[in-house]
C-alpha positions in Angstrom: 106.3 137.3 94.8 102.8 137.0 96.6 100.8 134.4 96.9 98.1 136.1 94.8 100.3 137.3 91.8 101.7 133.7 91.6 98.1 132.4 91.6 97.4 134.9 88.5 100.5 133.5 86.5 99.9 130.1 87.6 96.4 129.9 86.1 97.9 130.9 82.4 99.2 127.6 82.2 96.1 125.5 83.4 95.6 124.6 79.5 93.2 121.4 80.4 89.6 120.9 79.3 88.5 118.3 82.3 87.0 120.8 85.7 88.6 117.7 87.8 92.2 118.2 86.5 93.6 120.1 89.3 92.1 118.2 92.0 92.6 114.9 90.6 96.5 116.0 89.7 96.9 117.9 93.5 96.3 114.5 95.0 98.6 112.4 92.7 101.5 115.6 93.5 100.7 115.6 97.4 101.0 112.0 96.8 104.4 112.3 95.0 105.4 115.0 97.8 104.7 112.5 100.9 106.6 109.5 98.8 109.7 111.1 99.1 109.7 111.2 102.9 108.1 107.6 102.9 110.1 105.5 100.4 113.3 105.8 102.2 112.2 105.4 105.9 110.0 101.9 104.1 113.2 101.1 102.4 115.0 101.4 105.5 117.9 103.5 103.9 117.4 107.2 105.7 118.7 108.7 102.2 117.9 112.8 102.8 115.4 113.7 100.5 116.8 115.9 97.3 115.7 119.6 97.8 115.2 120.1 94.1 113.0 116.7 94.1 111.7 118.9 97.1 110.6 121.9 95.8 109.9 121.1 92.1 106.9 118.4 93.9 106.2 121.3 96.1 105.8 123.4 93.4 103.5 120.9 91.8 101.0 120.7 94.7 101.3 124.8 95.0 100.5 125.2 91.3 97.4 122.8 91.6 95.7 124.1 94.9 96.1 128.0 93.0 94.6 127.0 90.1 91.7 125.1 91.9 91.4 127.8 94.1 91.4 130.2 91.3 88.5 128.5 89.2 86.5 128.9 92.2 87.6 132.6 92.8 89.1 132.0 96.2 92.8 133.6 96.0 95.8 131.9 97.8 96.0 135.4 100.4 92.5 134.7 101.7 93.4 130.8 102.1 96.6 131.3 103.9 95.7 134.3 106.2 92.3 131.7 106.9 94.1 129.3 108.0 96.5 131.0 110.0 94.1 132.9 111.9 92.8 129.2 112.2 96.1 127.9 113.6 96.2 130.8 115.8 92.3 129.8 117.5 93.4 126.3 118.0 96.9 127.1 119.5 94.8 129.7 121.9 92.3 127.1 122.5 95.0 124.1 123.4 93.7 121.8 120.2 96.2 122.7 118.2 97.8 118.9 118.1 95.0 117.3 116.0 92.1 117.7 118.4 90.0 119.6 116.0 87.8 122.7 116.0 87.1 123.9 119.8 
């Protein structure tokens, strides 16, 4: 599936009546996403994170950030080939380990 035909599908089940739903909810899943990598090194356990826990929170962030995206008629293609051409400049330019735009 491509990013943009999943963004199409995704958006039939944003069924909410608050505009802030889908950016509220994608920072409670990224959240939820980064916990599962966190709790067990806090814990002090090491227990590998569960890939279905994996991908059904990934799934969650992926369905917000569409639907977001989609409300404000950017698709996911335009996002991902962005920020890849992005990656690309900063790798080129030697800033590609957090130094930022030059």
């Amino acid at each position: 599936m491509k990013l943009d035909e999943y963004q199409l599908q995704a958006e039939s089940f944003a069924i909410f009546t608050e505009r802030m739903y889908p950016v509220v909810s994608l920072m409670v899943e990224s959240a939820e996403l980064a916990d599962l990598f966190v709790k067990p090194v806090l814990r002090g356990d090491d227990v590998p994170v569960s890939r279905d826990r994996l991908v059904s929170e990934a799934g969650d962030v992926l369905w917000n950030l569409a639907v977001l995206l989609k409300r404000e008629n950017i698709h996911l293609q335009e996002v991902a080939e962005a920020n890849l051409s992005k990656l690309s400049r900063r790798k080129t330019n030697g800033t590609i380990q957090g130094s930022g735009e030059r």
